[in-house]
C-alpha positions, 0 to 999 in steps of 0.5 A: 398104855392102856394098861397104864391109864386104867390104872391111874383112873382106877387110882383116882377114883379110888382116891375121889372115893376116899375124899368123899367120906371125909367130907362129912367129917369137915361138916363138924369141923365147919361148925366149930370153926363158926364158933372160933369165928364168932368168939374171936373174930374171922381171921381167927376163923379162916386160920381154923377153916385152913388148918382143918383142910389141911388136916382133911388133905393130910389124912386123904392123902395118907389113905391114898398113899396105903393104896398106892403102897399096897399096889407097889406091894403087888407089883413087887411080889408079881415081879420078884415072881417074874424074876424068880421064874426067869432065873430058874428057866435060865439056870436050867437050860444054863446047866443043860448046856454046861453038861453038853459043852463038857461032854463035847470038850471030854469027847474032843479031847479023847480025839485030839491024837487021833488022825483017823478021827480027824473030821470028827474031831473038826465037826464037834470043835465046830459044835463046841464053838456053836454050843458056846456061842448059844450059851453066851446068847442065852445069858444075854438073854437071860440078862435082858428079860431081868432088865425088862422086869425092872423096867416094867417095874420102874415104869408103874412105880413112875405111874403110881407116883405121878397118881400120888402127886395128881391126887394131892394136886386135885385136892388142893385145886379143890380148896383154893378160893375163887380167882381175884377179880382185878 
């Protein structure tokens, strides 16, 4: 959880940051909208002021979102690195056992008429059962650890997206106007 909160205070500042150097470029935008206002009114000088908030939150956002988009980028590559490692692991141990199962089976199988080998024969039927339940386990496994990464995956993904919605929301906090006194 740590992890998770380091992140969308990491995020939030860098979105902070980002909105900062684009107020000095709303100073200029001011100054022509002072002189909408003075040539045709301040209806039409507020309409201009809000159209360029907007355009400052568009283009804050935007930048916000290439951030969040190269994390998911990063989350990706790390987790396709994840799921490459696991699947080789799993494949690996996977095809050890196939081989061990074979040879049990082809060891089985040459005892199988023989009577003087009959608890031989009962010690690796007994083998041949417990390799084949290991396999299957290690597939469960296998299939388990894969759904952990996707969760994890989906998990920051959520987190990222929930940074991109608080970001747009303290930036639109932060134009609206003081509260009406009734």
């Amino acid at each position: 959880m740590l992890g998770i909160l380091s992140l969308r205070l990491r995020l939030t500042i860098m979105g902070m940051l980002i909105g900062s150097l684009m107020i000095a470029g709303s100073a200029q935008a001011a100054q022509s909208c002072d002189a909408i206002q003075q040539k045709q009114g301040s209806a039409a000088g507020l309409k201009c002021r809000q159209a360029e908030q907007e355009t400052e939150i568009t283009a804050q956002i935007a930048s916000y979102k290439l951030t969040i988009d190269k994390r998911r980028a990063e989350i990706k590559a790390c987790d396709d690195a994840l799921v490459n490692d696991e699947n080789y692991r799993w494949k690996d141990a996977d095809l050890r056992m196939e081989r061990e199962i074979s040879m049990v089976q082809l060891i089985i199988s040459q005892l199988s008429g023989d009577k003087n080998q009959a608890e031989e024969y009962q010690r690796l039927q007994g083998n041949l059962k417990i390799l084949t339940r290991i396999r299957q386990l290690t597939s469960t496994a296998h299939t388990q650890r894969l759904k952990r990464i996707s969760l994890r995956r989906d998990s920051e993904n959520n987190e990222l997206d929930i940074a991109m919605t608080e970001y747009e929301l303290q930036l639109r906090q932060q134009i609206m106007p003081q509260k009406v006194q009734w």
